[in-house]
C-alpha positions as CSV (number, residue, x, y, z in Angstrom):
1,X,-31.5,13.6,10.5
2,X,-32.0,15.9,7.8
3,X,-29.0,16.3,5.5
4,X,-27.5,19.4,3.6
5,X,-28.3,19.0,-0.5
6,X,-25.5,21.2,-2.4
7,X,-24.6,18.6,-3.9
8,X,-26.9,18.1,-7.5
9,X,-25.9,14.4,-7.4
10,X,-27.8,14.0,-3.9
11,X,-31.2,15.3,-5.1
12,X,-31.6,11.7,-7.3
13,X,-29.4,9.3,-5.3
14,X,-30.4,8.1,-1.9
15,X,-29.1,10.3,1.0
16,X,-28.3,8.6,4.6
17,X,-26.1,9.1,7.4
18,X,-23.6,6.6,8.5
19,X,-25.9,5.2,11.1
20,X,-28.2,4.6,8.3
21,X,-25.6,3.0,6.3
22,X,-24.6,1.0,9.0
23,X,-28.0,-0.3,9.8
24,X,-28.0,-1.9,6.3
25,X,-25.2,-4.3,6.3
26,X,-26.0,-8.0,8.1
27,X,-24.3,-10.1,9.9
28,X,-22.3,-12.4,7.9
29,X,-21.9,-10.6,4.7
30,X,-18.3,-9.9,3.3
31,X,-18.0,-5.9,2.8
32,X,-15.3,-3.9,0.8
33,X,-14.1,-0.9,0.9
34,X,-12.0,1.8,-1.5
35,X,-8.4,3.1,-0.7
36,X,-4.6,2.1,0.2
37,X,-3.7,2.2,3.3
38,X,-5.6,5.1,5.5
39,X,-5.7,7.2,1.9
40,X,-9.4,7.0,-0.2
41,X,-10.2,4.8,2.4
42,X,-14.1,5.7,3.6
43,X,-14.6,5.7,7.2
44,X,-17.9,7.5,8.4
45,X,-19.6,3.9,7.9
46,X,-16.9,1.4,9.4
47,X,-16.8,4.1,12.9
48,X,-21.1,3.5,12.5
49,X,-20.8,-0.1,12.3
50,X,-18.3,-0.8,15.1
51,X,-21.0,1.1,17.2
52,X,-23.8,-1.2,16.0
53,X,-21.8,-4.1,16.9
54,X,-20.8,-2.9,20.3
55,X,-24.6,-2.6,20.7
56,X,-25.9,-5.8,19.4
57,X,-23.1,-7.5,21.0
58,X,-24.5,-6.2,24.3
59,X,-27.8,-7.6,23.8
60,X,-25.9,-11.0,23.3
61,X,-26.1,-11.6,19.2
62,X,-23.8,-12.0,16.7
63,X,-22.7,-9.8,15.0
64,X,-19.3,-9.8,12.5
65,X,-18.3,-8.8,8.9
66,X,-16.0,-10.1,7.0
67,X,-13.7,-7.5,5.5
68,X,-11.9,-7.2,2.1
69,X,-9.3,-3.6,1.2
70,X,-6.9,-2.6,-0.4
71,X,-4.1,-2.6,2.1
72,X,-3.8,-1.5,5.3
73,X,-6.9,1.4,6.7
74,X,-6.0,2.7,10.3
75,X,-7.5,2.9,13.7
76,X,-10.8,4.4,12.2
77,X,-11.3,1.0,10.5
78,X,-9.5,-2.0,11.2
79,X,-9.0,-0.4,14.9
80,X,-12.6,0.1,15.8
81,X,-14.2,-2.5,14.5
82,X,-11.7,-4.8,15.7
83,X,-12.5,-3.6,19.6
84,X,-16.1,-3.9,18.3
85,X,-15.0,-8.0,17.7
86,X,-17.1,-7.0,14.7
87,X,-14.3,-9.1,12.0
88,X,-15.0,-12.6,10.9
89,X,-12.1,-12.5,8.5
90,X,-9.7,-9.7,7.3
91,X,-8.2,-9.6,4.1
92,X,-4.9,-8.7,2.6
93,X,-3.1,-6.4,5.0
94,X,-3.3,-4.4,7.8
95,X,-1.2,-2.3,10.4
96,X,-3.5,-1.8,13.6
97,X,-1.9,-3.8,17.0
98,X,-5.6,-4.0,18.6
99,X,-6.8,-6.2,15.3
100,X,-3.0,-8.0,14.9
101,X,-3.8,-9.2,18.0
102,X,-7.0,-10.9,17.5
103,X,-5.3,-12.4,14.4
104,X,-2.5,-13.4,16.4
105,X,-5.1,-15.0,19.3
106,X,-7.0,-17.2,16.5
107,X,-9.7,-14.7,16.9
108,X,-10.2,-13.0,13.7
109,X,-9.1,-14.8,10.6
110,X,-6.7,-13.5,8.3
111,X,-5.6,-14.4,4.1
112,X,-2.4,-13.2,3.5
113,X,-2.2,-12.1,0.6
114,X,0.2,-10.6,-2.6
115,X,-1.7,-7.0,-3.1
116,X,-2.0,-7.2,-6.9
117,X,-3.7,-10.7,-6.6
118,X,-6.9,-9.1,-4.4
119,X,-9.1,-7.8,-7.6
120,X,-8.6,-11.2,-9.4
121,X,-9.5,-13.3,-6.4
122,X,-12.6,-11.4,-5.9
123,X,-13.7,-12.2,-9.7
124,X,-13.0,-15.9,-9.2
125,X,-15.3,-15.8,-6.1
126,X,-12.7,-16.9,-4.1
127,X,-13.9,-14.5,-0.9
128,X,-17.6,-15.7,-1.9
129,X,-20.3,-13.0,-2.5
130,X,-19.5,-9.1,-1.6
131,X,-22.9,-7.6,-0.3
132,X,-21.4,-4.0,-0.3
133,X,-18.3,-2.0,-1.6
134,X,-18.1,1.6,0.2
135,X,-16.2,4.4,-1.6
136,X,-15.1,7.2,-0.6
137,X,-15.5,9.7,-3.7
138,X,-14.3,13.4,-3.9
139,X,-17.5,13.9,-6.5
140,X,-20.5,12.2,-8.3
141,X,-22.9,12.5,-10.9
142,X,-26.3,11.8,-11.0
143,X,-25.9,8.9,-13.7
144,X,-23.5,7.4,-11.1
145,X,-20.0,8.5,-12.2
146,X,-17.8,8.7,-9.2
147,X,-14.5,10.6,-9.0
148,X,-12.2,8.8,-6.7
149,X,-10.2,10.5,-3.7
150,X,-6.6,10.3,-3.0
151,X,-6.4,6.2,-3.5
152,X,-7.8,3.9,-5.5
153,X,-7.0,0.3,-4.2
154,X,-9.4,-2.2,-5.5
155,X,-12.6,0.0,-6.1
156,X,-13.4,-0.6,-9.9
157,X,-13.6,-4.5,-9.1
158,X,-15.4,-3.9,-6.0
159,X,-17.9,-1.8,-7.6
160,X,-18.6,-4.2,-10.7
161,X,-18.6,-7.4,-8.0
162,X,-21.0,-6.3,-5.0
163,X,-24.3,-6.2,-4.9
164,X,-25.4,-3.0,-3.6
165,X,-22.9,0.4,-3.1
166,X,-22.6,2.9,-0.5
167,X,-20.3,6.2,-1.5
168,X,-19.0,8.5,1.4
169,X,-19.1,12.1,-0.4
170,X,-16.2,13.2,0.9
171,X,-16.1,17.4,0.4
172,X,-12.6,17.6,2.2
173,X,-11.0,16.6,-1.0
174,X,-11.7,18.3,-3.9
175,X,-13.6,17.4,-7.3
176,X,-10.8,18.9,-9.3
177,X,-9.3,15.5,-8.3
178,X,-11.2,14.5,-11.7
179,X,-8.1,13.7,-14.0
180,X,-5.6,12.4,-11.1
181,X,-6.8,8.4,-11.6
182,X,-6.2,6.4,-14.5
183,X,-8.9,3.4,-13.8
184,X,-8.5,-0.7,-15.9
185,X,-9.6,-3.8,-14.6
186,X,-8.2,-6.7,-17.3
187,X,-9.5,-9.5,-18.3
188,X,-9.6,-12.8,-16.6
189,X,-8.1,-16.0,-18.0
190,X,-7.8,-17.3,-20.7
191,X,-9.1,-14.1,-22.2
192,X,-6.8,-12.0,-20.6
193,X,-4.5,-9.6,-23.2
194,X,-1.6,-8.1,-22.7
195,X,-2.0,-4.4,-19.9
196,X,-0.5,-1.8,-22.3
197,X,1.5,0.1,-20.1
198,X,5.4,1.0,-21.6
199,X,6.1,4.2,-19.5
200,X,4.9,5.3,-16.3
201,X,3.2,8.0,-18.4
202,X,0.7,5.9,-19.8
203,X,-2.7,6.4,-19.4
204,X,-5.4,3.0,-20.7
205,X,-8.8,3.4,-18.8
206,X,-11.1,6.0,-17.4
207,X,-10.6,8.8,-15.2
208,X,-13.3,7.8,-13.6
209,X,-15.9,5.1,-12.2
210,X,-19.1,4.1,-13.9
211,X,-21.5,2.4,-11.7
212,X,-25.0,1.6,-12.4
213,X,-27.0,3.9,-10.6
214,X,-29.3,0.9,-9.2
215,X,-26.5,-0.4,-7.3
216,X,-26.2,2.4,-5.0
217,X,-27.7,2.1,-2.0
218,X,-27.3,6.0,-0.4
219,X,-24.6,8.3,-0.2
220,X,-23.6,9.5,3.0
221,X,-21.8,13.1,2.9
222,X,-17.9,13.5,5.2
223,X,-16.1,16.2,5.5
224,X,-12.2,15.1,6.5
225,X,-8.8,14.2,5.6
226,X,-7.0,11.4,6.4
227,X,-6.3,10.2,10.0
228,X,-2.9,11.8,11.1
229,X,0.2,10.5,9.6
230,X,3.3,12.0,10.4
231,X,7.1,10.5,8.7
232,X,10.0,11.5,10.8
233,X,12.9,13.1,9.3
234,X,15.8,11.3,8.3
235,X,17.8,10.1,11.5
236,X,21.2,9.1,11.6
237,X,20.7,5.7,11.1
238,X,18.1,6.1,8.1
239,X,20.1,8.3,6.2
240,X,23.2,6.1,6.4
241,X,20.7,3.7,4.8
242,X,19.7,5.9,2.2
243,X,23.2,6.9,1.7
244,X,24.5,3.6,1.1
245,X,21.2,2.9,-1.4
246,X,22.2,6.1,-3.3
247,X,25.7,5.1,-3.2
248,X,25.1,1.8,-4.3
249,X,23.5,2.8,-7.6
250,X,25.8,5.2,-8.6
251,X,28.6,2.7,-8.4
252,X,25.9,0.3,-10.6
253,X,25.6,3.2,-13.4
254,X,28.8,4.1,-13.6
255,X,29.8,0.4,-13.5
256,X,27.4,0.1,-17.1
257,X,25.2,-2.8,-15.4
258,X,22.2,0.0,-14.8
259,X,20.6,2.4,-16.6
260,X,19.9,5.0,-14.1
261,X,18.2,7.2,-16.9
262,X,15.7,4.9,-17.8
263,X,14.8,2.3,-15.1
264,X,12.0,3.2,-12.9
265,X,11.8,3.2,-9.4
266,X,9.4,1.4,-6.7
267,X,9.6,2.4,-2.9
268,X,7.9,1.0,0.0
269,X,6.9,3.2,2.6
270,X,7.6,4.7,5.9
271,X,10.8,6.5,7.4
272,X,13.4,4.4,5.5
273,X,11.9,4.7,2.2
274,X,11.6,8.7,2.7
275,X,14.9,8.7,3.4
276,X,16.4,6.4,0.7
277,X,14.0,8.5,-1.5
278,X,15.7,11.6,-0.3
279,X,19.7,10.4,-0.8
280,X,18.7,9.5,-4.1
281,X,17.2,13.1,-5.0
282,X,20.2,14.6,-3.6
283,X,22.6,12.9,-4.8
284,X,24.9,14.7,-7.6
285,X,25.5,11.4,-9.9
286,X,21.7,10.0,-9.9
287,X,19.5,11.9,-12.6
288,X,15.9,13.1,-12.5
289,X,14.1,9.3,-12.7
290,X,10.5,8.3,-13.0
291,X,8.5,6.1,-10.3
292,X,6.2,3.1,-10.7
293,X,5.5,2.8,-7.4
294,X,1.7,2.1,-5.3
295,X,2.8,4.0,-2.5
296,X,3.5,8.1,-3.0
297,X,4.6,9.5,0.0
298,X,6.1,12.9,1.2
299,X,9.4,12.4,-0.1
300,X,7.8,12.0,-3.6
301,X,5.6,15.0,-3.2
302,X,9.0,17.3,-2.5
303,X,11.2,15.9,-4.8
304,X,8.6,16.4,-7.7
305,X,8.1,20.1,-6.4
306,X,12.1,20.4,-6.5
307,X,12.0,18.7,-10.2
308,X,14.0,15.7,-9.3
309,X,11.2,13.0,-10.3
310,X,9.9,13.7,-13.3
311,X,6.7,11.7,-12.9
312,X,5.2,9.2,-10.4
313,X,2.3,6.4,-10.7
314,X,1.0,5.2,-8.1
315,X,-2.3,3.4,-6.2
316,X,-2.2,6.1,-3.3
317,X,-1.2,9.4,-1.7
318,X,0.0,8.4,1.3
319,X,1.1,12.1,3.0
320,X,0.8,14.0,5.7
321,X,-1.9,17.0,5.9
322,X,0.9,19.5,5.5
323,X,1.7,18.0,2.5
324,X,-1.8,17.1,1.1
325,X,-3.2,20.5,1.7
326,X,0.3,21.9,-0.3
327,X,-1.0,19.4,-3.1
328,X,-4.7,20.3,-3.5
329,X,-3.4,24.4,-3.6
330,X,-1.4,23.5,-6.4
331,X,-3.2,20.7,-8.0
332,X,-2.4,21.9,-11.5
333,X,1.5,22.2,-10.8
334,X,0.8,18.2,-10.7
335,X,-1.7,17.2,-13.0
336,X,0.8,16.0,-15.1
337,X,3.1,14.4,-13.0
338,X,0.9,12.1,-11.2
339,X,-1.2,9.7,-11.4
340,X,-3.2,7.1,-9.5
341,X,-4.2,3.5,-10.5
342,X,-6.1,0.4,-9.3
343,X,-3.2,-2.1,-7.4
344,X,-3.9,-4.2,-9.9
345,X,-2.4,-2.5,-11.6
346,X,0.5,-0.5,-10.1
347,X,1.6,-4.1,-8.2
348,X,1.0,-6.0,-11.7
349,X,4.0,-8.2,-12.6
350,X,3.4,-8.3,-16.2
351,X,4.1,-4.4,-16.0
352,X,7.0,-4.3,-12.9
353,X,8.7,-6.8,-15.3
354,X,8.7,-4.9,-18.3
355,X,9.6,-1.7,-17.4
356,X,12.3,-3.2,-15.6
357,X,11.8,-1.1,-12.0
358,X,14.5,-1.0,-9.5
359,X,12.5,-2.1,-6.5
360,X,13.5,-0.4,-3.1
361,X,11.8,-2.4,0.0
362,X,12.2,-2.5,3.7
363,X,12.1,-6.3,6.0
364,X,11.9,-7.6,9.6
365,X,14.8,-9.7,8.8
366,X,17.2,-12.1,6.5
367,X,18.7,-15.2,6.6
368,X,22.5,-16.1,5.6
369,X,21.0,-17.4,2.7
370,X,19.5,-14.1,1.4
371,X,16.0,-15.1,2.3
372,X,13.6,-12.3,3.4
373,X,10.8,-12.5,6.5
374,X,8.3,-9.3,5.7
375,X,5.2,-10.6,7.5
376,X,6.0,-12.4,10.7
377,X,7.7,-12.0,14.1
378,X,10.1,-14.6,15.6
379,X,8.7,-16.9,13.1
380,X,4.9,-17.2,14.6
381,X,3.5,-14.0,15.1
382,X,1.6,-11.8,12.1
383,X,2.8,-8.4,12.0
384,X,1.1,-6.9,9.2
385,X,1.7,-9.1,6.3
386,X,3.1,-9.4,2.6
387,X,1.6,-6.5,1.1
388,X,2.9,-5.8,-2.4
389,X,7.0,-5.8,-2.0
390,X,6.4,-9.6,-3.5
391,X,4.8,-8.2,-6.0
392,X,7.6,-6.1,-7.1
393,X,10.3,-8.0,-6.1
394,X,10.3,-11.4,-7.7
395,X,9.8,-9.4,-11.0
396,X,11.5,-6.5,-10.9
397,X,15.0,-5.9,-12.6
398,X,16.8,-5.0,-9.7
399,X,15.3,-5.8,-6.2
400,X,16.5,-4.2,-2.9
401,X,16.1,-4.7,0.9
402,X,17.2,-2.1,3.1
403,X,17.0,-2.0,6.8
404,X,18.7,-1.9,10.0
405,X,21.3,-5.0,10.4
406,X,20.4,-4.7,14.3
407,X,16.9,-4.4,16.1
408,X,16.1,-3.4,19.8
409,X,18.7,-0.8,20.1
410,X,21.1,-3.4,18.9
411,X,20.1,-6.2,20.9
412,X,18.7,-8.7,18.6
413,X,20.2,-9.5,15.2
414,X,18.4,-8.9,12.1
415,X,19.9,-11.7,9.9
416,X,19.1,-14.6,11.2
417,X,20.5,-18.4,10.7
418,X,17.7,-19.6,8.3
419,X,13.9,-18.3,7.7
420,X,12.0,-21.3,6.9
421,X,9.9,-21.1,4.2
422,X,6.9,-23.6,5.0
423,X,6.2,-21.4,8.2
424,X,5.7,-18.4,7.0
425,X,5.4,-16.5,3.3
426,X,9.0,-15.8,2.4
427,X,11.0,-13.8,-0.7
428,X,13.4,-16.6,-1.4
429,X,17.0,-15.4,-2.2
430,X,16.7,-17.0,-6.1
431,X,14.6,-14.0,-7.2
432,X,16.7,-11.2,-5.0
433,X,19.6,-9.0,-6.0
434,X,20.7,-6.7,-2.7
435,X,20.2,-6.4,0.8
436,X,21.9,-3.0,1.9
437,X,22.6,-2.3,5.8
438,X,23.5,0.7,7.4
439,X,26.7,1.6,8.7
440,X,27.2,-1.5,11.7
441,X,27.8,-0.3,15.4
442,X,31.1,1.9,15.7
443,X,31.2,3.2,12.4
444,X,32.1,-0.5,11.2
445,X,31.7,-0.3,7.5
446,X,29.1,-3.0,5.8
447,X,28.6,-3.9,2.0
448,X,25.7,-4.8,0.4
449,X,24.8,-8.3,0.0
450,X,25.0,-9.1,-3.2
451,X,22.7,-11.9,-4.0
452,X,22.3,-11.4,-7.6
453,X,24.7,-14.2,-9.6
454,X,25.6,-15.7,-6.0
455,X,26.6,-19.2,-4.9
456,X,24.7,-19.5,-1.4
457,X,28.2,-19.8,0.4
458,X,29.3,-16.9,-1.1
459,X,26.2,-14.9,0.0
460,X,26.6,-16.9,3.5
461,X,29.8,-15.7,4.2
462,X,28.9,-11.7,3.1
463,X,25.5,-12.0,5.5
464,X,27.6,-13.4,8.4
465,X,29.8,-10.6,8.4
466,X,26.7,-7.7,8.5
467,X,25.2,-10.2,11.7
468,X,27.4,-8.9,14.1
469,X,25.1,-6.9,16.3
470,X,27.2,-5.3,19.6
471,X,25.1,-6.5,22.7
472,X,24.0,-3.6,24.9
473,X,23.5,-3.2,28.5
């Protein structure tokens, strides 16, 4: 197939399509891939390879990868080449029900995993050798300097650990992207120094990737944005929780125990996190604050546009087309108010603890002690895993969970007796501060949990009286 060249970088580097791409990677070998969650994530090659498998499948070979990301990827990844049964083992996270439930079956193996650990862990060899990293880049230069997309994830240890690249030019996001990342991998024990980051501002590695032009393998040239995502607006129920959030640190500023003007925050994503994210940019007795954050979402996007966050790092943009296309027509309104790192980075303790974030995160459930369950379903089954809200919340100076008290249109309790800890990975209640609720059935009013400075029968007796849900017919 012969393949467009506008591009000058493509008339010295390798050119192939994905089915060529695909055809390269072997059976066996451990492959990773750039982006957070479905952002910067390169797909052309994964849909290419799930084919492939299908195929040799069918003439009864092997035929599995093992798979290594940032996060989470979407059904153009994880889902495809999970109905390909083309995954020996997944690593740290994902989100897709069709792989989940090979995980859950025995069938795929999965490493849970804390997000900012990932980089590190490939450097010790812990995953074993990583034949190929594919990146999805908005531009590249001949001398193989790549300009990253809309994520970063774990692409500038991936490219430095595997033995050969592929990059997915991907023209649907553009070059002026150049500027947006802000790239550091640290050292390893015992050389390892101290990450110089002391504002959200701060900028200490390159804009973008250097990669030995040797390494790369082809470049196979895309055209398109993200898969889909859509957030729902704020419904009654998430707004009361971002209500009570937004409440809840006003009463902590004006009590003098935070500093609302310089702490900064993290959110995790999804509807409750926009819509804590909104009650706190609407609300009249919270000022304009920073974010330290990995994921940016929609609610970040408008509340930067409406100058109520004054600047937001991150490892991703995680929005919806309206709201990326908004962005890339007014990328210089945000050149300085953004900027996108390696999770290494963003998730890094050393650097949540020091800048002393307020960390904002969402749960399946809690038990009367104050322990959190984020990864598992009635105490067996995976749901998606522990992502990064570890990472922030053992280290951050003031660490929230905010969700529902009730689940199943109220039918099933979301604070549970106890959450054992040797059955699944759990954040114990010694290292949190809060667990907000919102409003409990017939307007009844609940208080946050207050875990911080505690005795465990005092935090008993506040979580039994949120566990009240109201059994429906």
């Amino acid at each position: 197939m012969d393949l467009p060249s506008f591009h000058p970088a493509l008339d010295t580097l390798p050119r192939l399509t994905a089915e060529d791409a695909a055809a390269l990677i072997e059976d066996g070998q451990t492959v990773g891939l750039s982006g957070f969650t479905v952002a910067g994530t390169p797909q052309a090659v994964m849909r290419a390879l799930a084919g492939r498998a299908e195929r040799i499948h069918a003439e009864g070979k092997p035929f599995k990868i093992g798979l290594i990301t940032g996060a989470s990827t979407g059904p153009w990844v994880d889902g495809v080449l999970s109905r390909a049964d083309a995954i020996l083992f997944r690593t740290p996270y994902q989100s897709d029900p069709h792989l989940r439930e090979r995980i859950n079956s025995g069938n795929t193996r999965f490493y849970d995993l804390h997000l900012s650990s990932v980089p590190q862990n490939i450097r010790y060899g812990f995953f074993g050798k990583i034949s190929w990293a594919i990146i999805e880049a908005a531009d590249l230069t001949a001398d193989g300097e790549v300009t990253l997309t809309n994520a970063v994830g774990i692409a500038p240890t991936l490219c430095r650990m595997a033995d050969k690249i592929l990059i997915e030019l991907n023209t649907a996001h553009p070059a002026a992207l150049r500027g947006f990342h802000d790239l550091y991998e640290p050292f390893d024990p015992p050389f390892r120094r101290e990450i110089p980051v002391f504002t959200p501002r701060d900028r200490i590695g390159t804009t973008s990737l250097k990669i030995d032009p040797k390494k790369i393998a082809g470049v196979i040239q895309t055209r398109h944005l993200d898969e889909s995502l859509s957030f729902d607006e704020p419904c009654k129920l998430t707004t009361e929780i971002g209500e009570n959030v937004a409440n809840f640190l006003a009463a902590e500023s004006e009590s003098g125990r935070l500093s609302l003007n310089l702490l900064p925050l993290q959110s995790g994503v999804g509807d409750i996190a926009n819509a804590i994210l909104s009650a706190l940019g609407s609300h009249p007795k919270i000022p304009r604050f920073t974010m330290y954050t990995e994921v940016i979402q929609d609610s970040v996007i408008r509340l930067i546009e409406a100058d109520r966050i004054q600047f937001a790092s991150g490892c991703s943009l995680t929005v919806s087309k309206p709201v990326l296309d908004r962005l890339y027509q007014n990328l210089d309104q945000f050149r300085d108010r953004l900027l996108l790192r390696p999770q290494e980075i963003t998730n890094q303790p050393e650097i949540v603890r020091r800048l002393g974030l307020i960390s904002v995160n969402t749960a399946i459930e809690a038990d009367i002690y104050g322990n959190v369950n984020s990864t598992h379903l009635m105490g067996a089954s995976l749901m998606n895993g522990i992502g990064g809200s570890g990472d922030f919340t053992r280290n951050a100076f003031l660490s929230i969970f905010a969700f529902p008290s009730t689940a199943k249109n109220g039918r099933i309790s979301t604070i549970v007796p106890l959450i054992v800890p040797d059955v699944m990975p759990v954040i114990k209640s010694t290292i949190r501060s809060v667990v907000i609720f919102p409003l409990a059935p017939a307007n009844r009013p609940v208080p946050p949990v207050m875990i911080r400075f505690s005795t465990t029968w005092k935090t008993l007796g506040s979580s039994v009286g949120v566990a009240c849900p109201v059994p429906t017919v």
